[in-house]
Wavefront OBJ file of the C-alpha trace (Angstrom):
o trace
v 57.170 134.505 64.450
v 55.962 131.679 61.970
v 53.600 133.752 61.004
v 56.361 136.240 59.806
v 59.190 134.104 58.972
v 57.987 133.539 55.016
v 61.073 134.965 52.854
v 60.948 138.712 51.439
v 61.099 137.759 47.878
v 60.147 134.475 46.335
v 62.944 131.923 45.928
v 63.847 132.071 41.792
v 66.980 129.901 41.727
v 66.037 126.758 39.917
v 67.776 123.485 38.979
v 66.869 124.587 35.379
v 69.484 127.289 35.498
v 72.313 125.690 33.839
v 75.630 126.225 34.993
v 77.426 129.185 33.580
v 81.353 129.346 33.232
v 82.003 132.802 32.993
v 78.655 134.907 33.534
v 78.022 135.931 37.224
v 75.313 134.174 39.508
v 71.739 135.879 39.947
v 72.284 138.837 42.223
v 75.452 140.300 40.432
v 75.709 142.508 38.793
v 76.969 141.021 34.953
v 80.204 143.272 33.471
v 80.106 143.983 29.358
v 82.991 142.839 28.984
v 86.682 141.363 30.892
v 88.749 143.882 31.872
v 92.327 143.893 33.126
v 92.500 145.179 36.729
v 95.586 147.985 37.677
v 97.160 147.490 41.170
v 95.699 150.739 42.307
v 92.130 148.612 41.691
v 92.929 145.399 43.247
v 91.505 146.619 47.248
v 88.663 149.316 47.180
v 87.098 150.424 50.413
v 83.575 148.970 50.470
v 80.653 149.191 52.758
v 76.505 147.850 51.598
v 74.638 150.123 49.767
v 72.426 149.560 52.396
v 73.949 151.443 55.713
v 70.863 150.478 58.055
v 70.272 146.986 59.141
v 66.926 145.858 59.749
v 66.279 144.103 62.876
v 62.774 141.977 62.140
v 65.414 140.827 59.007
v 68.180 139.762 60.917
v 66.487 137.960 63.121
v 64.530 135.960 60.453
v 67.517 135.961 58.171
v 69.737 134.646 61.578
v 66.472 131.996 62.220
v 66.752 130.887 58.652
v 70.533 130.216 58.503
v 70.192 128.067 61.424
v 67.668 125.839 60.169
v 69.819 125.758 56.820
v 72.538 124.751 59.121
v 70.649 121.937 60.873
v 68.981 120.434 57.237
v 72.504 120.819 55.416
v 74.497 118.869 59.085
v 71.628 115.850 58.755
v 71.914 115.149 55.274
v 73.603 112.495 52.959
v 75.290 115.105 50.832
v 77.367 116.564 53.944
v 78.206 113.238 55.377
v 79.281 112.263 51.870
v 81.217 115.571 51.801
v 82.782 114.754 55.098
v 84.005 111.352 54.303
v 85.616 112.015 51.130
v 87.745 114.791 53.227
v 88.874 112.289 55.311
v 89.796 109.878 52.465
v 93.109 109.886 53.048
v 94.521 110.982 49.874
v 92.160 114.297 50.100
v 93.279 114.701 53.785
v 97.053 114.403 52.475
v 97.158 117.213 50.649
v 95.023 119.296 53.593
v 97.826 118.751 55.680
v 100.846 118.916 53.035
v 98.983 122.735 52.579
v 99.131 123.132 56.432
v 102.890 122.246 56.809
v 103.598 123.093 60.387
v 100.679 125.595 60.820
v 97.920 124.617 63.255
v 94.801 125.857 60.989
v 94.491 127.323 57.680
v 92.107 130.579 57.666
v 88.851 130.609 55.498
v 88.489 133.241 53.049
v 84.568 133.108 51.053
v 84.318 135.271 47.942
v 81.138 135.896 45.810
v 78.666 134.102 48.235
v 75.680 135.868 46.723
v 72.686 137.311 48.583
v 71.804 135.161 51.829
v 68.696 136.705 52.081
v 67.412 136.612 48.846
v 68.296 132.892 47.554
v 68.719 129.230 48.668
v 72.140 127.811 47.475
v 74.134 130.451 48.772
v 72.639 129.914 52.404
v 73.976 126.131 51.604
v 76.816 127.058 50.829
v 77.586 129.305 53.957
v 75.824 126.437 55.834
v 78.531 123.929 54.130
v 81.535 126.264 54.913
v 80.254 126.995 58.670
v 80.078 123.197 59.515
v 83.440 122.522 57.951
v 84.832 125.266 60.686
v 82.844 122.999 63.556
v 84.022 120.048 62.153
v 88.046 120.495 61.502
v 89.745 121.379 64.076
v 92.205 123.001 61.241
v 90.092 125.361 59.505
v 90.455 128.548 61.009
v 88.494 131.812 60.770
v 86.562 132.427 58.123
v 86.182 136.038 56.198
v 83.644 136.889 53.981
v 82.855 139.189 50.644
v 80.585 139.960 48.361
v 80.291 143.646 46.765
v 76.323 142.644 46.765
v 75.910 141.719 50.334
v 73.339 144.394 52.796
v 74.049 145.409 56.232
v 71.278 143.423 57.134
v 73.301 140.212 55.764
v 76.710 141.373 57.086
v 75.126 141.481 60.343
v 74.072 138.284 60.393
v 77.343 136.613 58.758
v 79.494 138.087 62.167
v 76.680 136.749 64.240
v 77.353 133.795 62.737
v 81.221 133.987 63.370
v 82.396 135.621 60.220
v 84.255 138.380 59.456
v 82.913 140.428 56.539
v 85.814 142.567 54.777
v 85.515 146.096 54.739
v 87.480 145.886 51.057
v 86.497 144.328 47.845
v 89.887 142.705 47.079
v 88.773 141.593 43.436
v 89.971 137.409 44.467
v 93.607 138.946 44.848
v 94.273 137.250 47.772
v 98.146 136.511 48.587
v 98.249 133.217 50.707
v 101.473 134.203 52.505
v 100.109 131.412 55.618
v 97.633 128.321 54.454
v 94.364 129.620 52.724
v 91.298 127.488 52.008
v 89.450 129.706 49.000
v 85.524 128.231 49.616
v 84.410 130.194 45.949
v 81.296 127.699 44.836
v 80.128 128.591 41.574
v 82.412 132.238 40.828
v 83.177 133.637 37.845
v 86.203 132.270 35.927
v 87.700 136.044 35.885
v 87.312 135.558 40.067
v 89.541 132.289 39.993
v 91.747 133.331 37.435
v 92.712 137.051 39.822
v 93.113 134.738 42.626
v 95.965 132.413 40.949
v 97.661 135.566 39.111
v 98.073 136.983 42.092
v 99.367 133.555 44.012
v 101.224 132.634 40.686
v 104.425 130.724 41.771
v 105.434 129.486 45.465
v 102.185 130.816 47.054
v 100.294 128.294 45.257
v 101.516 125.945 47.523
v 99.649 127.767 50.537
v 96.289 127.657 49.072
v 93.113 125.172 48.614
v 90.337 126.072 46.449
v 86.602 124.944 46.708
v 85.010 126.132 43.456
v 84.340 125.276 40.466
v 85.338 122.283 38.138
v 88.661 123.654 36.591
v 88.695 120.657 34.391
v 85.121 121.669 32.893
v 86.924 125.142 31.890
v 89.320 122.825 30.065
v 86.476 120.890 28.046
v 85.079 123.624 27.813
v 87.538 125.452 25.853
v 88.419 122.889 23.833
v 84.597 121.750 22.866
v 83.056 124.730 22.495
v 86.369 126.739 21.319
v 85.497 129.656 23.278
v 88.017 132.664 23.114
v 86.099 134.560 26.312
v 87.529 131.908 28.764
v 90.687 131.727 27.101
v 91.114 135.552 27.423
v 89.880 135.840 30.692
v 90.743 132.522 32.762
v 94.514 131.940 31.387
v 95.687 131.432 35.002
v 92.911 128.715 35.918
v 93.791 126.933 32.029
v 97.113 127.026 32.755
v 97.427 125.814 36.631
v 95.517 122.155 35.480
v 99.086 121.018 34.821
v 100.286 120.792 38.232
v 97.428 120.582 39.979
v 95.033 117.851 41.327
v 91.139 118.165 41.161
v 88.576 116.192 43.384
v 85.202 116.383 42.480
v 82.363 116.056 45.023
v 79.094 114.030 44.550
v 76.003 116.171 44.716
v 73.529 113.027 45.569
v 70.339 115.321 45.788
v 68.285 117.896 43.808
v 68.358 119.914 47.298
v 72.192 120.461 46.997
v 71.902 120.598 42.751
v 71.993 124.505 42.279
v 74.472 125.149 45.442
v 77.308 122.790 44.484
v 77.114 120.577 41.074
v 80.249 120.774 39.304
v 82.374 121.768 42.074
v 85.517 119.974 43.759
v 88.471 120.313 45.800
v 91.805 121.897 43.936
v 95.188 121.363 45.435
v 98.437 122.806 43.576
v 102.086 121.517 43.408
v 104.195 123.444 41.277
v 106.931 122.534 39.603
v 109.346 125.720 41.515
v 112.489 124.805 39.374
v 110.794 125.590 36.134
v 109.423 129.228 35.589
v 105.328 128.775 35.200
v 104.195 129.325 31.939
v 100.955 130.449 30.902
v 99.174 128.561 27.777
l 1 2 3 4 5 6 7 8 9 10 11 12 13 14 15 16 17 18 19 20 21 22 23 24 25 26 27 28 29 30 31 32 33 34 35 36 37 38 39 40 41 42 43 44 45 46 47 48 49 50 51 52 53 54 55 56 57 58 59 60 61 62 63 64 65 66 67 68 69 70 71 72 73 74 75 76 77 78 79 80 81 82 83 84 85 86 87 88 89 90 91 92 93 94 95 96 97 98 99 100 101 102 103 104 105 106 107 108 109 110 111 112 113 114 115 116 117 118 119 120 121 122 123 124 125 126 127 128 129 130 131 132 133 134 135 136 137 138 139 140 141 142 143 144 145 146 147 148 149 150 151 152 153 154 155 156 157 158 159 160 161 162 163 164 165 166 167 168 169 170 171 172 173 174 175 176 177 178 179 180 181 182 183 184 185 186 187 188 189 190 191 192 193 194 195 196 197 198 199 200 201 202 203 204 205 206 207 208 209 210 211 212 213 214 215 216 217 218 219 220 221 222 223 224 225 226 227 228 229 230 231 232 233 234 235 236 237 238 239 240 241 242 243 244 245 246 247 248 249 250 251 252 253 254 255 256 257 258 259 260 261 262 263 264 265 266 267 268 269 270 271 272 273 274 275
């Protein structure tokens, strides 16, 4: 098996690949240009382009996730990750989400390929410890429009559900939702709060990117494509409260820099305004 287990295509994703606000990770496919999505658009049937998993892949793709598992549990950046949760202003607003609800389901959008690169297996590895960890985080689903059945094999050996519809982010949270979206596009975020927009926000955590950098961004750089295509995510900074996390190692740079916690509280007696 060691003698097999070397990956099927050479590890790319470098520290030198700057972070991008609104163009889509490597292994997605980039659109031309934002688009607004009809209703009748919001949940297509999906299933891989791939129909047939390979065995001798899921079993070194299951063998890999593991040992991403076990490095990503032993090191400082999850411990540090751990503790700030259990600050007890983070852990506040956990449970002011839960309310009188037990657990809060996990729902992970735009993981990436699994197979193919490094920080998304950290980032699954991340999400699949906080499940072990927290008695309060529930089941976890999972989609990407880019993952093989090789991949979606794995992820429900690994106790996740993969969705059999690409929902485009418009997830309602009618019960508590965590969002785990590390490093999505803005036009991702932004479906997610349209469609949440008003007492639902209340339900929902995200894990993903810096809103705040969106924010600098705009107003630094003056760019129109953000403003036209992440209104929702400008527009929800004013009643909402960001945490960043520390990313303490080069290991962990490319999976998570520039990401943090969101919580929302809405102002409910005021209609929510878009900038």
């Amino acid at each position: 098996m060691a003698a097999s287990s070397k990956a099927l295509i050479p590890e790319t994703l470098t520290r030198n690949e700057d972070w991008t606000i609104v163009l889509p990770r490597r292994g997605k496919q980039r659109r031309n240009s934002p688009r607004i999505i009809t209703p009748k658009e919001e949940q297509k049937p999906w299933c891989p382009s791939e129909i047939e998993s390979d065995p001798h892949r899921e079993s070194m793709l299951f063998q890999r996730m593991l040992n991403c598992i076990k490095k990503m549990e032993s090191s400082q950046f999850y411990q540090n990750f751990v503790d700030q949760i259990q600050t007890p202003d983070v852990l506040s607003y956990f449970y002011s989400v839960l309310g009188s609800e037990l657990n809060m389901q996990m729902v992970i959008y735009g993981i990436g390929s699994i197979e193919l690169y490094e920080p998304p297996r950290l980032q699954l590895s991340l999400a699949i410890l906080m499940k072990r960890k927290f008695s309060w985080v529930g089941d976890i689903e999972i989609f990407d429009p880019i993952l093989s059945a090789t991949e979606a094999r794995v992820l429900e050996a690994l106790g996740c559900s993969v969705l059999s519809v690409n929902e485009q982010g418009r997830r309602c949270a009618m019960k508590p939702t965590l969002f785990f979206m590390p490093h999505c596009e803005a036009e991702l975020y932004n479906n997610l709060l349209q469609a949440n927009w008003g007492a639902m926000l209340k339900h929902m955590v995200v894990f993903g990117n810096s809103f705040e950098m969106y924010h600098q961004h705009v107003t630094e750089f003056k760019s129109s494509t953000i403003v036209n295509t992440a209104k929702h995510v400008l527009a929800v900074r004013r009643f909402s409260n960001e945490f960043g996390i520390d990313v303490i190692s080069d290991d962990y740079f490319a999976a998570f820099h520039d990401s943090g916690w969101h919580f929302f509280n809405p102002d409910l007696g005021i209609e929510l305004q878009l900038i």
